[in-house]
C-alpha positions in Angstrom: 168.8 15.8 150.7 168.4 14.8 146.9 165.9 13.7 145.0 166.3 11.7 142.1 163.8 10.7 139.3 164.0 9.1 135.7 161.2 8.9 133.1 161.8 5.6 130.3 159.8 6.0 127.3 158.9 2.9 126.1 157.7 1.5 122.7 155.3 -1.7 123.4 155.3 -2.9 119.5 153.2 -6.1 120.7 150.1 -4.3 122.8 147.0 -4.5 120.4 144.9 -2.8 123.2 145.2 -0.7 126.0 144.0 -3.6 128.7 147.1 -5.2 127.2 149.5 -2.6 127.4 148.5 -1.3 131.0 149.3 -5.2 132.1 152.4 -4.7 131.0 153.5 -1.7 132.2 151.9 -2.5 135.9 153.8 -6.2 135.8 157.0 -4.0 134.8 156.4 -1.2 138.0 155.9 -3.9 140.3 158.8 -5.3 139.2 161.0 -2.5 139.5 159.3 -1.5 143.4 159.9 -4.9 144.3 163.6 -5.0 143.5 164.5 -1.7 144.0 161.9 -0.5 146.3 161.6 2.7 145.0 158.7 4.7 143.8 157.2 3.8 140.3 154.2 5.1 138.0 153.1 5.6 134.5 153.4 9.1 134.4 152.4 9.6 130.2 151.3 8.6 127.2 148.6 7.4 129.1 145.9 7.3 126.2 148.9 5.8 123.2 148.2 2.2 122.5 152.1 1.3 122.1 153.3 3.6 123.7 154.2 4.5 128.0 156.3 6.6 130.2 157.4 5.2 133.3 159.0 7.3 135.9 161.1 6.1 138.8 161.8 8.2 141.8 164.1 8.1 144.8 165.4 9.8 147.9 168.8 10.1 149.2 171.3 11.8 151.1 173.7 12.3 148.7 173.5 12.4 144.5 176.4 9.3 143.7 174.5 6.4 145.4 171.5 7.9 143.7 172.7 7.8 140.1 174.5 4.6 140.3 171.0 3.4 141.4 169.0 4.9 138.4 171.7 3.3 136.3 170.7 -0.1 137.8 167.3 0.5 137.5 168.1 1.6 133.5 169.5 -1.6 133.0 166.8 -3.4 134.8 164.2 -2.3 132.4 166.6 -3.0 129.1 166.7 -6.2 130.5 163.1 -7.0 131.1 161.1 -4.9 128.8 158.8 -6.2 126.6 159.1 -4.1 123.9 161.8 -0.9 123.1 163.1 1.7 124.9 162.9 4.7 123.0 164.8 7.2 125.4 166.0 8.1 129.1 166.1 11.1 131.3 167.0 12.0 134.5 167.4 14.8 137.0 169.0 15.4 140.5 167.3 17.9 142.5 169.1 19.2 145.6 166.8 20.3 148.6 
């Protein structure tokens, strides 16, 4: 069994409150559960006006479906983010 997770940290240059910004970052995990079905949260950053971190986390069988996944799910959020991604991280962790 392997687990997989990401964590995107994200810039939100347009939020000019915290209502705003946590609209945002809920309309962008629903939208990565829904087409990916896959576990989503803010996970940081929690208290930053223009600022989030998002991780992503998945279970599998083996680690190459997983990645290619994440990958998917990297590009998902370059293509629908409001805002800039500042970096990317993930890990494999084999149970």
């Amino acid at each position: 069994m392997v687990l997989a997770y990401a964590v995107f940290d994200i810039h939100l240059p347009g939020c000019r409150g915290l209502k705003e910004k946590r609209m945002v970052v809920k309309s962008l995990k629903s939208r990565i559960r829904n087409e990916f079905e896959i576990s989503a949260a803010e996970v940081g950053s929690q208290d930053l006006l223009q600022r989030a971190e998002l991780g992503v986390a998945a279970v599998g069988p083996d680690q190459a479906p997983l990645d290619a996944l994440l990958q998917h799910v990297l590009r998902f959020v370059e293509e629908n983010l409001d805002g800039e991604l500042l970096s990317f991280r993930n890990e494999f962790i084999h149970v």
